[in-house]
C-alpha positions in Angstrom: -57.2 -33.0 137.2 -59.8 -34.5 135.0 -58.4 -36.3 131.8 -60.3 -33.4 129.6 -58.9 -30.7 131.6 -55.2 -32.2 131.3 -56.5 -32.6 127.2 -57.3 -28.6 127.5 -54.5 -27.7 129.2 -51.6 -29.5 127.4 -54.0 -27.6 124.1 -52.9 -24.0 125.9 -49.7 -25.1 126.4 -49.2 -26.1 122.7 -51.3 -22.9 121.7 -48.7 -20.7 123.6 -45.4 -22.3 122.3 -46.9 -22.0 119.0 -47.4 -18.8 119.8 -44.3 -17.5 121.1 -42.7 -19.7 118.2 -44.4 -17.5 115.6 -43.1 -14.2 117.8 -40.0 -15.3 117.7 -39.5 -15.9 114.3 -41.3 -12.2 113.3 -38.2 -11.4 115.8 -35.8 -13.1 113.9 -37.4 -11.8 110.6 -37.4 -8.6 112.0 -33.3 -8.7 113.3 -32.3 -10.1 110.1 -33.7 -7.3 108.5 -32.5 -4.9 110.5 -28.8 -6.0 109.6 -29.4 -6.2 106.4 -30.4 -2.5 106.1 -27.6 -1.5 108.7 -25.1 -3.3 106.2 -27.3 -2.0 103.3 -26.8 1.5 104.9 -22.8 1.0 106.0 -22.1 -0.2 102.0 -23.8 3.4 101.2 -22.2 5.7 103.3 -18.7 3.9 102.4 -19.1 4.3 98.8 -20.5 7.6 99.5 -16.6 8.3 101.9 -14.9 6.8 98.6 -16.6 9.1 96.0 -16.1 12.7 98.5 -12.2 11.1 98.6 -12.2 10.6 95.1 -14.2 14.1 93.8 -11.9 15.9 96.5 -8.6 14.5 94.5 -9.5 15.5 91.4 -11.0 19.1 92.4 -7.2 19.5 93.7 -5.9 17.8 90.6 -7.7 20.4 88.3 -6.5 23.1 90.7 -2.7 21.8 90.3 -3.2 21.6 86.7 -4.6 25.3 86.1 -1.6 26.6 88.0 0.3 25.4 86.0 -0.6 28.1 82.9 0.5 30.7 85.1 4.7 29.2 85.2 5.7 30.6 81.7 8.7 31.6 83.1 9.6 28.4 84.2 9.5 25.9 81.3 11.8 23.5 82.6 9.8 23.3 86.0 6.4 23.3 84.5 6.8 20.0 81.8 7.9 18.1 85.4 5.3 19.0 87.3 3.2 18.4 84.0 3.8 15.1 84.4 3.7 14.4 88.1 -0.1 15.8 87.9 -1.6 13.9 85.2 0.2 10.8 86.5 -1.8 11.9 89.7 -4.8 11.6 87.9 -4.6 8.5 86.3 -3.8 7.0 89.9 -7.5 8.6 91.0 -8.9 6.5 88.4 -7.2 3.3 89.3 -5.4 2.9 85.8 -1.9 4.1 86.7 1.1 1.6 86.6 4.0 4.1 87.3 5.2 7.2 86.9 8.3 8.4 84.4 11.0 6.1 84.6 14.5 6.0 82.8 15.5 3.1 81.6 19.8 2.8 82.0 22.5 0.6 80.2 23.2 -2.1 81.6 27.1 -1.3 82.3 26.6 2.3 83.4 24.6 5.2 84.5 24.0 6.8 81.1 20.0 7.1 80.5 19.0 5.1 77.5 15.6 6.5 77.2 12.8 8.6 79.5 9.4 7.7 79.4 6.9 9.7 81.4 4.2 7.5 82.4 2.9 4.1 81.8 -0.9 3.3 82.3 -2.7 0.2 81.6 -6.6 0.6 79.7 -8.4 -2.6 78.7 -5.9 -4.8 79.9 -2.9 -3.4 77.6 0.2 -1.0 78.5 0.2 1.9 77.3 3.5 4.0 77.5 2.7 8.0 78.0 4.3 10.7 76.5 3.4 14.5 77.5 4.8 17.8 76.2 4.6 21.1 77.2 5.1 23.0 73.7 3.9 26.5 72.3 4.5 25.2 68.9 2.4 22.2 67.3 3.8 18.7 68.1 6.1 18.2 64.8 7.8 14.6 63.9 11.1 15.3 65.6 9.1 15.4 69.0 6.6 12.8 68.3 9.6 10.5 67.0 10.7 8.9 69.2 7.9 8.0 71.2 6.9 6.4 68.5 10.2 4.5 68.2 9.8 3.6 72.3 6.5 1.6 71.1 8.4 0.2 68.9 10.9 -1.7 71.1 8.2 -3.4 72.5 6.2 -6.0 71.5 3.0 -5.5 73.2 2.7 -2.0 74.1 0.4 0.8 72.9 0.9 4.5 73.2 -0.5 7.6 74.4 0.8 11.7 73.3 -0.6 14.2 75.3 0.0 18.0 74.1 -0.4 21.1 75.4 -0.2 22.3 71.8 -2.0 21.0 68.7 -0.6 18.4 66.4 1.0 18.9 62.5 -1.0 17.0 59.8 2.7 14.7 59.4 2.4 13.9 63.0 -1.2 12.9 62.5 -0.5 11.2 59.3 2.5 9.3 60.8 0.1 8.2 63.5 -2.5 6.5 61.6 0.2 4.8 60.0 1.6 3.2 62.5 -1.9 2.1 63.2 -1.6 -0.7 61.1 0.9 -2.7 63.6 0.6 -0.5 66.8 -2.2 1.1 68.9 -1.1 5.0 69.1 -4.0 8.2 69.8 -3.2 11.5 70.4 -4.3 13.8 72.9 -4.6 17.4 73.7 -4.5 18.8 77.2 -7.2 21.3 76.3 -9.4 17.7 76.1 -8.1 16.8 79.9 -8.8 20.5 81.1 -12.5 20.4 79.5 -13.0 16.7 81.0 -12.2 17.9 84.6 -14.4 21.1 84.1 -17.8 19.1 83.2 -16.7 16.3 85.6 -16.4 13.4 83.2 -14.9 10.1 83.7 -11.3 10.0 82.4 -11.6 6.1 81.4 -14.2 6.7 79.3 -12.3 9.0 77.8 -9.5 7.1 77.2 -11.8 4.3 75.9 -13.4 6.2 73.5 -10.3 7.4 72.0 -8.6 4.0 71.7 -11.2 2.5 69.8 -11.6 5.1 67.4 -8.1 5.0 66.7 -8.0 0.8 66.8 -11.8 0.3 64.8 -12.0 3.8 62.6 -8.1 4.4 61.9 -8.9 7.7 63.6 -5.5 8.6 65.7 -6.6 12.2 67.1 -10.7 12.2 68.2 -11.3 14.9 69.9 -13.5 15.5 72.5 -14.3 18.5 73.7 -18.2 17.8 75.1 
């Protein structure tokens, strides 16, 4: 072969590799991007699995809770399974601790005090108390929640009715703002949440800062 056709021919070769080089990076580019969107894609439909799970929970949550205003002849029953549902749905929303709990003397089996749930919002305990009353929440039931927050140092509280609240309940309340974090809720609020399909932390939220920044113990919210 002539020395200019070995010069042309080494030229191809080079021309070809550069060629296929160029090919197989649009391959590469091409693959690469494929993944991405196939992980792009599996992220989706798992978030997607996550919120059906989720939505599913609290559809059956609200359906639990609703039954519940059809037990007036069992009291007792209802206020326990009271709690074990909106203890449910604190869980769904990732901001359950534990459920009741009965704290004992140290020597024997006699139950010091009950509290029905503990949650934790914005970093901070909270201890949760919920009644089941016909009658508005007076100071001899809101008492001793109040004296449960007390005994310890850094925890807030929570009082969920089914019934409204007297104004000495509320006004005992924003006292204790002064030294303690404390709101008041109504389970009409939680029934009207789940209905339009709200988020229950932001609920929360909203209500502890207006009791913590406007001294406001009882915000309700309705819409």
């Amino acid at each position: 072969m002539l020395p200019n056709d070995q010069l042309k021919a080494k030229g191809l070769v080079a021309s070809l590799r550069d060629v296929v080089n160029v090919k197989d990076s649009f391959t590469r580019m091409k693959q690469e991007r494929d993944t991405e969107r196939e992980q792009t894609l599996a992220r989706a439909r798992a978030e997607q699995s996550v919120a059906a799970e989720k939505r599913a929970k609290i559809e059956d949550i609200s359906s639990r809770l609703a039954a519940l205003f059809n037990m007036g002849d069992q009291p007792q029953a209802r206020g326990r399974l009271l709690e074990t549902v909106l203890n449910d749905l604190f869980e769904v929303y990732g901001i359950h601790v534990r459920e009741d709990f009965r704290r004992k003397g140290p020597d024997s089996a006699v139950v010091l005090e009950q509290i029905d749930g503990v949650i934790e919002l914005e970093g901070t305990v909270h201890l949760v108390e919920m009644k089941w009353l016909k009658e508005p929440v007076g100071v001899a039931e809101f008492a001793p929640h109040l004296v449960r927050l007390f005994s310890r140092a850094n925890a807030s509280g929570i009082f969920i009715s089914t019934s409204e609240y007297t104004e000495s309940v509320i006004k005992e309340c924003a006292n204790a703002l002064n030294q303690k974090t404390m709101f008041l809720c109504s389970l009409r609020e939680i029934v009207m949440l789940l209905q339009r399909q709200d988020d229950l932390l932001s609920f929360l939220k909203k209500k502890s800062h207006a009791a913590i920044i406007e001294k406001n113990p009882y915000l309700q919210i309705l819409a």
